[in-house]
SETI-265286 format. One line per 2 residues: number of its first residue (from 1); for each residue x, y, z of C-alpha. Coordinates in Angstrom, 3 decimals, decimal comma, padded with zeros to 6 digits. Layout:
NUM) X/Y/Z ~ ...
This chain:
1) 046,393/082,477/-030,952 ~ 048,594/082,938/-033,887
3) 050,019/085,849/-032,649 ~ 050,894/084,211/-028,775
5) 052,831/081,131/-030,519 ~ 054,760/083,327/-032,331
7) 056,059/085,534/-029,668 ~ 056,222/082,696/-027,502
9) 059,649/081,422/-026,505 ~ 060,505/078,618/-024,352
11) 063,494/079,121/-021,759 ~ 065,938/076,891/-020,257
13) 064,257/076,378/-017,407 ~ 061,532/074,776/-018,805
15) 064,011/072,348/-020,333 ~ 065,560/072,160/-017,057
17) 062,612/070,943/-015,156 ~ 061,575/068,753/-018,210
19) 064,809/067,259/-017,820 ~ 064,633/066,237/-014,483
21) 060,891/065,121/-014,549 ~ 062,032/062,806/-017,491
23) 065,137/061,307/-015,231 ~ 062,546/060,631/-011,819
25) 060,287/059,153/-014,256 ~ 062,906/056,820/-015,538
27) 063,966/056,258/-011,694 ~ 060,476/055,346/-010,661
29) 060,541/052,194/-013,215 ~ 063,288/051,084/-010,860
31) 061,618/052,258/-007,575 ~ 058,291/052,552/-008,070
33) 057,468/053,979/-004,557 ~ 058,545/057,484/-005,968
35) 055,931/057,457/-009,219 ~ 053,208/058,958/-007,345
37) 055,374/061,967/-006,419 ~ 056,837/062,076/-009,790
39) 053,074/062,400/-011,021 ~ 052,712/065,218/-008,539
41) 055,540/067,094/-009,483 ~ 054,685/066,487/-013,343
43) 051,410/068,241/-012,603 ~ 052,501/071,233/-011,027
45) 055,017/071,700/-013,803 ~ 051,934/071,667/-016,259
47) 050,308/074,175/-014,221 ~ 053,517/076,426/-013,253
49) 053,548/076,329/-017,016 ~ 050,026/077,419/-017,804
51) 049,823/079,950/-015,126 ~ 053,483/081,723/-016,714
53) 051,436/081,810/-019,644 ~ 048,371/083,098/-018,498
55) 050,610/086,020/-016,511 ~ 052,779/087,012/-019,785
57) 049,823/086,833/-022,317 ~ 046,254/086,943/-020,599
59) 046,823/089,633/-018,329 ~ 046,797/093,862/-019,655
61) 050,397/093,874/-018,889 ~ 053,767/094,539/-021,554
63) 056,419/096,098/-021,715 ~ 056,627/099,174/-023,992
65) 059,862/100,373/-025,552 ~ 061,245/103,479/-027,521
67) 065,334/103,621/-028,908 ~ 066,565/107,389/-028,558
69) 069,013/108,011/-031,746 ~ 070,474/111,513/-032,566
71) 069,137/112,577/-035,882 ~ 072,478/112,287/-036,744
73) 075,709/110,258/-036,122 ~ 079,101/111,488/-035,800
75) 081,447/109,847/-037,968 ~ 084,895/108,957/-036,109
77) 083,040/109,558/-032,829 ~ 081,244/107,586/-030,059
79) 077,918/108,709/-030,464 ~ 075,348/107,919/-027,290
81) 072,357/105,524/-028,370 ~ 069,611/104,935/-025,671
83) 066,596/102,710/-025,313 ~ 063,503/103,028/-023,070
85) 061,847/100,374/-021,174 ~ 058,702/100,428/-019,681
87) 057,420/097,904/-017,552 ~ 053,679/097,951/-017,370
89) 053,123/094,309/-015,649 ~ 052,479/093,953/-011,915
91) 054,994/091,826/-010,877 ~ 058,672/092,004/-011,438
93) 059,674/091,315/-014,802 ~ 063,031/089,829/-016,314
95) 063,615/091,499/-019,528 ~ 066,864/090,192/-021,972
97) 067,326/092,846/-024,126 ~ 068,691/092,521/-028,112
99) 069,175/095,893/-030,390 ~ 069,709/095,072/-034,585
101) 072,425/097,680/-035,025 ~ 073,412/098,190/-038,366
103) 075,227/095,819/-040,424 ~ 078,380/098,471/-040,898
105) 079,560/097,989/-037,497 ~ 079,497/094,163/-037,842
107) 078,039/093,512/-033,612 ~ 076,071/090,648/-033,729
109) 076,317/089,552/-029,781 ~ 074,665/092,534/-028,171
111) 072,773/091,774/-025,292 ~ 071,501/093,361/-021,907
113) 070,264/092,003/-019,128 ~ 067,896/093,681/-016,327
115) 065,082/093,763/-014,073 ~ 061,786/095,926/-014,171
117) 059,522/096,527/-011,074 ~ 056,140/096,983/-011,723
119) 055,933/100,444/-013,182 ~ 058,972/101,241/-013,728
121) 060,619/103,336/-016,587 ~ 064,434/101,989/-017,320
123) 066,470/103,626/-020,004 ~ 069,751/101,866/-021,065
125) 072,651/103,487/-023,264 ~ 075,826/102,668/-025,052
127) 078,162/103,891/-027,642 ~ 078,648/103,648/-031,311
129) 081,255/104,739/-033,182 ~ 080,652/104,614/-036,625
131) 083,885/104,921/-039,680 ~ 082,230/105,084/-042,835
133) 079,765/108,098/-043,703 ~ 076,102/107,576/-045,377
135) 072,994/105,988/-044,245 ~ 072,565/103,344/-041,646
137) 069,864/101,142/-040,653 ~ 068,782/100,265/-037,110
139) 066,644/096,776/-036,787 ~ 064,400/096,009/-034,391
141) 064,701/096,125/-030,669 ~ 063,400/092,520/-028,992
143) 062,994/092,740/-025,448 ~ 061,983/089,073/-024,199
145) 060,295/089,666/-020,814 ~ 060,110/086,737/-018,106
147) 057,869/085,992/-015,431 ~ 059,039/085,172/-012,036
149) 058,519/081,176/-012,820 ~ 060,515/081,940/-015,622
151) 059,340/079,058/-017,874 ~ 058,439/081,108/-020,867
153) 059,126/084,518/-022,585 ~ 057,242/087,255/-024,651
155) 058,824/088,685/-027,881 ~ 057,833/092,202/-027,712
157) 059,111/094,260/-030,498 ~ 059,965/098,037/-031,264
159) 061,352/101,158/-033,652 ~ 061,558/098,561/-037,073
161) 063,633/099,850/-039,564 ~ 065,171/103,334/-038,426
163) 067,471/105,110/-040,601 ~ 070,078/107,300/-039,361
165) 072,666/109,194/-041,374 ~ 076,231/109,686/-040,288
167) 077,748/112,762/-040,927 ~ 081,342/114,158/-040,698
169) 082,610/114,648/-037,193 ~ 080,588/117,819/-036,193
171) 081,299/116,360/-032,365 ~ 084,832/117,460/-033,257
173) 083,529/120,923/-034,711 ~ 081,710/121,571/-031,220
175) 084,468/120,707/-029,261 ~ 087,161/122,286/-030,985
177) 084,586/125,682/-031,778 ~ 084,147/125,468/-027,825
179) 087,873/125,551/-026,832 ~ 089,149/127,861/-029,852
181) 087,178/130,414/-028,229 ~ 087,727/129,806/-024,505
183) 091,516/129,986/-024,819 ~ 092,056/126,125/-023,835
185) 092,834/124,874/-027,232 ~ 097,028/125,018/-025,324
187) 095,574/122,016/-023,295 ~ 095,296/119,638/-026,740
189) 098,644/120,319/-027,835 ~ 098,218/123,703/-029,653
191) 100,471/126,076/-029,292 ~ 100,765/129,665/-028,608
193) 101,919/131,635/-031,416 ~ 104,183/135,423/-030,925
195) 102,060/137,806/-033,038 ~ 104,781/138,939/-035,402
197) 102,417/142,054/-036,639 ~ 099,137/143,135/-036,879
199) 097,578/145,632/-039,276 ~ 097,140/149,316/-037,753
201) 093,282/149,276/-038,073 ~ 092,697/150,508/-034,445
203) 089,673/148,410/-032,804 ~ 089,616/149,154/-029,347
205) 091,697/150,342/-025,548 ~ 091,445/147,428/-023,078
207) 092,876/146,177/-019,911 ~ 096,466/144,736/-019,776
209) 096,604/141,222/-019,586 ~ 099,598/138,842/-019,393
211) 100,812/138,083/-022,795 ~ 099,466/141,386/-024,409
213) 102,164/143,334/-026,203 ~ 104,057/145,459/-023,960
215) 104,693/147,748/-027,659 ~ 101,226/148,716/-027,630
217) 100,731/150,319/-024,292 ~ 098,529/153,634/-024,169
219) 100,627/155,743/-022,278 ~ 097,983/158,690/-021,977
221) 095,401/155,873/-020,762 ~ 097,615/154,498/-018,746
223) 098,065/157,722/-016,841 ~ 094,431/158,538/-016,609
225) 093,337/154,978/-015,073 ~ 096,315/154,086/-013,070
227) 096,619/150,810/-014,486 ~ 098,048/149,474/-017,932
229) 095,963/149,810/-020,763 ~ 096,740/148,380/-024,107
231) 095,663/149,312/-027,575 ~ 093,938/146,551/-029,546
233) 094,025/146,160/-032,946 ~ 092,162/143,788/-035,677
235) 093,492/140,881/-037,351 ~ 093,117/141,135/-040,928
237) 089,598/139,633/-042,234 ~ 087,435/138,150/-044,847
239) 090,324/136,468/-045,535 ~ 089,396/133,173/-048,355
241) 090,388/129,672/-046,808 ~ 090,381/126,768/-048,775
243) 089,974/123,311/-047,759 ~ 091,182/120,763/-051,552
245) 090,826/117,459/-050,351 ~ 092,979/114,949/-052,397
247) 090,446/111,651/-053,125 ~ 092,466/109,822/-054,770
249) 093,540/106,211/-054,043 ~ 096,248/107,517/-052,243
251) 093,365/108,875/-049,301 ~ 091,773/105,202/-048,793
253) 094,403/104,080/-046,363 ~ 092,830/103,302/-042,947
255) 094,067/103,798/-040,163 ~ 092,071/103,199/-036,411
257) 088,847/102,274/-039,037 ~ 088,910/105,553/-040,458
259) 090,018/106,347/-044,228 ~ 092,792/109,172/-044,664
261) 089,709/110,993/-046,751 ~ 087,467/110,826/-043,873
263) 090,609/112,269/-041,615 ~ 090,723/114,953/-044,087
265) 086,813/115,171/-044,451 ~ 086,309/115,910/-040,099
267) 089,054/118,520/-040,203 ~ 088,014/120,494/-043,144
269) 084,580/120,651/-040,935 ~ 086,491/121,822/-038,257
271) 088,873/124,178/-039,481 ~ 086,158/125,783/-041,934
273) 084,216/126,643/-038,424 ~ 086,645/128,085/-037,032
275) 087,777/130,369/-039,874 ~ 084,542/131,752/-040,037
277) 084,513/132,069/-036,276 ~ 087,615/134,063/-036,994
279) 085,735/136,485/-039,284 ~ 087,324/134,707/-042,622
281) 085,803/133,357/-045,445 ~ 085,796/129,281/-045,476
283) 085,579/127,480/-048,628 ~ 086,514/123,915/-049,798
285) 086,540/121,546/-052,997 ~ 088,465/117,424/-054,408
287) 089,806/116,480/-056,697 ~ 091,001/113,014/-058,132
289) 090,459/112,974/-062,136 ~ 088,590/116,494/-062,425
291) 087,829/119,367/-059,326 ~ 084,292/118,962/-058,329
293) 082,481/119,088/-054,462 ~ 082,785/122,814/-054,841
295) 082,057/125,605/-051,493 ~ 082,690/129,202/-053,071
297) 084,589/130,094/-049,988 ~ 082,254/132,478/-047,961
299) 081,111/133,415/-044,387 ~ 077,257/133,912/-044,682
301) 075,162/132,092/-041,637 ~ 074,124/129,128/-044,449
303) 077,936/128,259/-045,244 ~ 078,323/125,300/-042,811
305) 075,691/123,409/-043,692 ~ 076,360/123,587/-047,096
307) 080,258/122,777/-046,296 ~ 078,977/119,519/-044,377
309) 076,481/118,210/-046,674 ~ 079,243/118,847/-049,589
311) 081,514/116,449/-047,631 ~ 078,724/113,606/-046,721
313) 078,524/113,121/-050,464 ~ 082,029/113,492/-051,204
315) 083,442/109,738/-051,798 ~ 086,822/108,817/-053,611
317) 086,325/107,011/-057,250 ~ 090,180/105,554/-056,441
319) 091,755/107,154/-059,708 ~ 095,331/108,560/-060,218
321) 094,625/112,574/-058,519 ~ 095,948/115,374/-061,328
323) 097,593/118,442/-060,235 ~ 097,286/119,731/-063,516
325) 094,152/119,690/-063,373 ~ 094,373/121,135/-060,026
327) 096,441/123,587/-060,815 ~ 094,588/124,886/-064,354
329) 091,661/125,194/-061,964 ~ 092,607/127,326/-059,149
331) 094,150/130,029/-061,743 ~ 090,844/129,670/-063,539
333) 088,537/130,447/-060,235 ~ 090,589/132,065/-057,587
335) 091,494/135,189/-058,618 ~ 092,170/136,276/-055,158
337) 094,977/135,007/-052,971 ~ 093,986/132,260/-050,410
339) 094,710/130,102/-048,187 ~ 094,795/126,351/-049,483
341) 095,231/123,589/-047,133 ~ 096,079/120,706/-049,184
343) 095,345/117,428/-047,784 ~ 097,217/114,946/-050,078
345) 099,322/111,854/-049,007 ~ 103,110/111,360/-050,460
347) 104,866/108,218/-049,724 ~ 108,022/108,246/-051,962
349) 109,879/111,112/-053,139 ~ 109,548/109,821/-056,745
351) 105,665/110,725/-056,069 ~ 106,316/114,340/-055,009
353) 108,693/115,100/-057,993 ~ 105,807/114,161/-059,711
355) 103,579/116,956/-058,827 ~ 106,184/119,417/-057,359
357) 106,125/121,473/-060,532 ~ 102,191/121,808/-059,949
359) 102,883/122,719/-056,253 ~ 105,280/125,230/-057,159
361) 103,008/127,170/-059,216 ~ 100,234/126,977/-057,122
363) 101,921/128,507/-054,267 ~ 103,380/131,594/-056,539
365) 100,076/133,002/-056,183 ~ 098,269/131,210/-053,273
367) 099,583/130,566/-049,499 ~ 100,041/126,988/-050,353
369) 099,857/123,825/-046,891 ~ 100,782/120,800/-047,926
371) 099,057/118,233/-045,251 ~ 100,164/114,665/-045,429
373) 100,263/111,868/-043,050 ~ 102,603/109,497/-041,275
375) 102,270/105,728/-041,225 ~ 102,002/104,989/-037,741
377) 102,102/101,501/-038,341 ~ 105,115/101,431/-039,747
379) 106,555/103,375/-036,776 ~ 105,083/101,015/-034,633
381) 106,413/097,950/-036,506 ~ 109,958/099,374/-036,509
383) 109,987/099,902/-032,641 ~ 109,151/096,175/-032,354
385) 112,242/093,880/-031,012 ~ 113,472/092,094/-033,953
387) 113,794/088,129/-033,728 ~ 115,030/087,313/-036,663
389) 116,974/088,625/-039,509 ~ 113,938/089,011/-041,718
391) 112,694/090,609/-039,221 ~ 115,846/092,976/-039,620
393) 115,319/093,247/-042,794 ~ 111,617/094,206/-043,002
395) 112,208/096,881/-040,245 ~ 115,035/098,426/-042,334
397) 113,003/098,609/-045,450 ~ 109,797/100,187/-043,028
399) 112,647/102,802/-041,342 ~ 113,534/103,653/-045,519
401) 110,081/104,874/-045,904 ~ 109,515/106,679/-042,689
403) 112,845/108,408/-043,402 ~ 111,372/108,891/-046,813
405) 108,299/111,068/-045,464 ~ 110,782/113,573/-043,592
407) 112,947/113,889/-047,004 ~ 109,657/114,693/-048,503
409) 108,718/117,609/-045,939 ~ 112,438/119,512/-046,142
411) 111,924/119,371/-050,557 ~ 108,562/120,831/-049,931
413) 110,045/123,666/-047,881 ~ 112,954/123,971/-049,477
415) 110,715/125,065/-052,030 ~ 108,932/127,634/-050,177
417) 105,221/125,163/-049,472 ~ 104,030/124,899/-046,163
419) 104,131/121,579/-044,943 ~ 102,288/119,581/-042,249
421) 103,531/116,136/-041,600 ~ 100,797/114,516/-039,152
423) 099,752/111,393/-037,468 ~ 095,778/110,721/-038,595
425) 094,879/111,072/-035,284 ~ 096,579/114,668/-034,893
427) 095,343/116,225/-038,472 ~ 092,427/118,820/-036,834
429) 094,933/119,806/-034,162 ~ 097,908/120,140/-036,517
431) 095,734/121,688/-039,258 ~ 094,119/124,575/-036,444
433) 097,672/125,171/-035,354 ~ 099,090/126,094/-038,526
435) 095,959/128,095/-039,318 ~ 096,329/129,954/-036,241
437) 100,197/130,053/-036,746 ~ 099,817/131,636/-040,384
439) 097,030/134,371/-039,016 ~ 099,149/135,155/-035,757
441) 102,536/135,879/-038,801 ~ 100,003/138,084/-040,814
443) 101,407/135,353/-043,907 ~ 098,196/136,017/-045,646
């Protein structure tokens, strides 16, 4: 009994027909010819209401339900969550429909509506798109199921208490591994690089395609197949690549509800993948106070995994980043020359003049990208019509600092660094360009 009043909900249109029983019943004291129907009707409400209670309690019937989570969430992506409904009544049941999603995404109004025939299986999805990585915490699912009267509900509920981790983007990493390799990545804005050499370690004779080198056409072969056959040659390999991921205060900017470290975090995942796709060796490691989160760049079958658990637990402890430490560290432990892709943020030129002398020797001995970010608020606020002179004003200070960002890329060149300049949005298709830019140059 205890366990039917709890899970026992009256709905509105039991107050409804409550409501209007109470107003004939205050109408009969005026006409009194109406009280016996009044009396009538009062009855058949009682019963209406005993019979929706004998057909949602007394009867073998529920309605059994199962939510369908990945075992992991992709951070920065909409990730597919799905709930199954059974309806195991015989009659048609009304079902209003409440998932507990995690506190983090801050949704308290989700609700479904729907209707279940008698044995029928329902399953119901939406998306959640999750900005902060660790561990989240799905509530209960409550499904209140109606009767056709309608005057009551049943509280049935389902998966308590599921935890579900979310992880860097490895949607991204599938997507991007998926076009790097099917020779679409031109249709998301990367572009196609001229090979300026190759090295002369002969791989194989193929068919001539369109955009082959015409330089390397087998003459002999040629002759022998009548049709153009090209000589193919490797790209250099084993190559180390570097992911340092600045985590700083300077990295905790959001932008779109993602932090510039968690921008950085997704496309080290990404480009990692590929450059062990691409028969290189992918390593990565912060730095803020001290260098720590360290991936011994390698391409064994294990090294992704250990690459994407590295950066779940990698979190920023918002001090002051040293170079010097940076730099004392890489001349300590790589010994070979790499690739390092930087991902730092600069916004004044005061900052960079800081740490150019660190920069400077870094990239004597290292292929040295600098990857940094544009505010694209600020461009946004200076495209704005002005109303006002403050308005004026504050636009001219915001056009100071976006000019500011492009002084900052032609010092770092001027210097010799590679330099990436990228909206947050465009990082892992900037940052897979340039990689594939530096490999097609033979630059490493």
């Amino acid at each position: 009994m205890k366990r039917i009043f709890k899970n026992t909900y009256l709905n509105k249109r039991f107050f409804w027909c409550l409501a209007c029983l109470i107003l004939g019943f205050l109408v009969a004291f005026v006409y009194p010819q109406i009280l016996f129907v009044m009396q009538m009707l009062f009855v058949i409400f009682i019963l209406l209401w005993v019979t929706d209670l004998f057909l949602l309690f007394a009867t073998k019937g529920k309605i059994e339900g199962e939510r369908l989570v990945p075992d992991k969430l992709s951070n920065g992506d909409e990730n597919p969550i799905a709930i199954k409904l059974t309806n195991s009544y015989l009659f048609k049941t009304y079902v209003k429909l409440i998932d507990e999603i995690p506190f983090q995404f801050q949704k308290r109004d989700f609700l479904l509506w729907s209707v279940l025939n008698p044995g029928q299986e329902k399953q119901y999805q939406y998306q959640l798109r999750p900005t902060q990585r660790g561990s989240y915490s799905f509530g209960s699912i409550n499904v209140f199921a109606y009767s056709p009267i309608g005057f009551l509900s049943r509280r049935f509920q389902f998966n308590t208490n599921q935890e579900v981790p979310v992880y860097p983007s490895f949607l991204q990493l599938r997507k991007y591994d998926l076009l790097a390799f099917s020779n679409r990545l031109s249709e998301y804005g990367l572009k196609k690089i001229r090979r300026i050499g190759h090295t002369m370690e002969f791989e194989q004779i193929k068919d001539y395609v369109r955009g082959d080198d015409i330089r390397n056409i087998n003459w002999k072969a040629t002759a022998k197949r009548n049709q153009l056959m090209v000589n193919q040659y490797q790209d250099e390999k084993s190559q180390p690549i570097y992911s340092v991921i600045d985590k700083g205060r300077v990295m905790q900017m959001p932008f779109n509800g993602l932090s510039l470290l968690d921008y950085a975090i997704n496309a080290t995942l990404v480009i990692s993948n590929i450059a062990i796709k691409k028969q290189d060796k992918a390593g990565m490691f912060s730095f803020s106070k001290k260098v720590e989160n360290r991936v011994v760049a390698d391409r064994r079958s294990a090294q992704m995994n250990l690459i994407l658990e590295t950066l779940y637990n990698l979190d920023t402890d918002f001090a002051e980043s040293d170079y010097s430490r940076l730099y004392i560290d890489i001349k300590r432990n790589l010994n070979q020359r790499s690739l390092l892709l930087l991902y730092s943020n600069f916004e004044t030129l005061d900052a960079l003049h800081r740490q150019l002398p660190y920069l400077q020797a870094i990239a004597k001995n290292h292929l040295l990208v600098v990857i940094f970010f544009q505010n694209t608020e600020l461009q946004e606020f200076v495209t704005n019509k002005a109303k006002n002179v403050h308005q004026i004003f504050e636009q001219t200070i915001a056009e100071k600092f976006i000019f500011e960002k492009r002084l900052i890329v032609n010092e770092l060149r001027k210097n010799g660094i590679q330099t990436i300049l990228t909206k947050p949005e465009d990082l892992t298709i900037n940052t897979i360009n340039k990689y594939l830019e530096i490999k097609a140059r033979g630059l490493i």
